[in-house]
N, C-alpha and C positions, 0 to 999 in steps of 0.2 A: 401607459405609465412610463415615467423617467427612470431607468435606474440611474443610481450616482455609486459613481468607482473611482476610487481614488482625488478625487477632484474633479472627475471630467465625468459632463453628462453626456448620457445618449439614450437614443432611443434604443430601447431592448425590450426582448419579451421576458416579461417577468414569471419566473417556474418556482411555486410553492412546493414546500415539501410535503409529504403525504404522510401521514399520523398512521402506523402501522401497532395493530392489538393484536397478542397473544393471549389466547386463555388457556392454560394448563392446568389439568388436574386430575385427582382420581378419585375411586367410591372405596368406599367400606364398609363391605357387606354384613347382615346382621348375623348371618352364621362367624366370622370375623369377630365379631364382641362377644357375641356369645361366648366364645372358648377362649376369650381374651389374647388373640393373634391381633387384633387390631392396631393395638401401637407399635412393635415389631413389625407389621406389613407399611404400616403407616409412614416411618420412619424411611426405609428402602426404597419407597414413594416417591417420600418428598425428595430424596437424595437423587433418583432419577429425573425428577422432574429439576431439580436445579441445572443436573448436568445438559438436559435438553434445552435448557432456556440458555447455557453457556454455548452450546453449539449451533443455539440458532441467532445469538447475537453474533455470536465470530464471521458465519457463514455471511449475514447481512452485512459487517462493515467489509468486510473482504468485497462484496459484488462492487463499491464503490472501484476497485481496481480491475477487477473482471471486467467492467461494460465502461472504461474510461477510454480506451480508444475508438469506443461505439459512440453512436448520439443516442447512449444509455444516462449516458450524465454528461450536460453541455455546459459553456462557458462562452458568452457572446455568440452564442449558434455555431460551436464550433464543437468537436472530442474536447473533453477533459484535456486528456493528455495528446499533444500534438505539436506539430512545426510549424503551422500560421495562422498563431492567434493573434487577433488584431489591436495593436495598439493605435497611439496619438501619431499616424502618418508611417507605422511600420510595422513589422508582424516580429515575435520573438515565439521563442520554442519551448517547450519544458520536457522534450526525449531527444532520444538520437536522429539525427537526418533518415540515416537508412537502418531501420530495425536490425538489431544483434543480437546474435548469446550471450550471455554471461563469460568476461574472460577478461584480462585484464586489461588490454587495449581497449576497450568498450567499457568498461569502468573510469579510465582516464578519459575520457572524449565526453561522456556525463558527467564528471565532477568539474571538466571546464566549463561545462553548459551552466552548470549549479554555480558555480563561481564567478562567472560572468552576466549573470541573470538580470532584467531588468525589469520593472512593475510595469503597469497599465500605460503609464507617463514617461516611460524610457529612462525612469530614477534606475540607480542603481540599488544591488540589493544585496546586500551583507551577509551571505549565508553559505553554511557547509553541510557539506554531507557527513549525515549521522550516524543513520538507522538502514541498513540492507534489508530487506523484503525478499524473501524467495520462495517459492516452492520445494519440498524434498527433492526432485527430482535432480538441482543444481547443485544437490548437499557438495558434494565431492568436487565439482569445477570450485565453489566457494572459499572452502580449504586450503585449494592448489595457491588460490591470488593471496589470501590472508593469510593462512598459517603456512609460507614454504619453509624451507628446509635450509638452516643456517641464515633468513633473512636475507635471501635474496629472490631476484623477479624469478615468475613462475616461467618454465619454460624457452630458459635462456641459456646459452652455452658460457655467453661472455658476464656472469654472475655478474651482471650490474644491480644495486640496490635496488630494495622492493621501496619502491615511493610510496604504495598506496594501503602500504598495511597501516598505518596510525590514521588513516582517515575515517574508517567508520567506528564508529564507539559501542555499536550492539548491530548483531547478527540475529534476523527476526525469519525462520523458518515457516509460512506459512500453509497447512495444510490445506486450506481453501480454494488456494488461489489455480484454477482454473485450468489459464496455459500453464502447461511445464518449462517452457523459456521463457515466461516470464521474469521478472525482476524488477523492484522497485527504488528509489534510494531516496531516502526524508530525510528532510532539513532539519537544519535547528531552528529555521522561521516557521 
């Protein structure tokens, strides 16, 4: 099969996605009706069973960033997320060259990645960083770059301006996500 991306065909193997079923539920026993506990247990039930089907949709879209530097989830046979994905005659990136922490020189070094970005066709591509992704683990590094102390950079003597505190617009803690240096940062595209 041909896929078609952006304008340009090729040949690629085409990965369907997989139709995944939950069935949740519980009994209510006839000693339960009998002494009329049934809809009082019923209710506690269902409220459990909602918050399980909330924890297990979180868990599933979170894996999408857990196995995106695996070939858990690919893009032209390559990671998700990665430094030589192949374009029209050249490769472009969508992380850091050499894996980092969380800090704020590694936050400016992906927001020029994000800023300079180009599609499948080497178009350029209009877009800013939004949304930060992290695990609790980075709670505290997160803080240091975002919220310092009188607005300026985190961990500087010579208080030069913090650049990069008005660039994300929401701070997304998530318990999920797998590695603890982890870190993700989404667009407005």
């Amino acid at each position: 099969d041909a896929l078609y991306q952006m304008g340009i065909i090729s040949e690629a193997e085409v990965i369907r996605a997989h139709q995944k079923t939950y069935a949740l539920g519980f009994i209510t026993t006839m000693e339960e009706r009998k002494y009329n506990k049934a809809e009082k247990l019923a209710k506690r039930r269902a409220t459990r069973l909602g918050d399980a089907f909330k924890r297990g949709r979180n868990q599933n879209s979170t894996d999408v960033f857990n196995n995106a530097f695996t070939s858990g989830y690919v893009f032209a046979n390559r990671a998700l997320i990665g430094t030589a994905h192949p374009g029209n005659g050249f490769t472009y990136q969508n992380t850091l060259t050499v894996q980092a922490d969380f800090n704020y020189e590694s936050f400016q070094d992906l927001d020029v990645i994000i800023r300079t970005s180009v599609d499948i066709s080497g178009n350029k591509i209009p877009q800013r960083s939004k949304t930060l992704m992290h695990p609790p683990h980075t709670h505290h590094e997160i803080l240091k770059v975002f919220e310092p102390v009188q607005g300026f950079a985190p961990d500087t003597a010579e208080r030069n301006p913090n650049t990069v505190k008005s660039l994300i617009t929401q701070r997304l803690e998530n318990p999920y996500l797998t590695d603890v240096d982890s870190w993700f940062v989404l667009t407005d595209k």
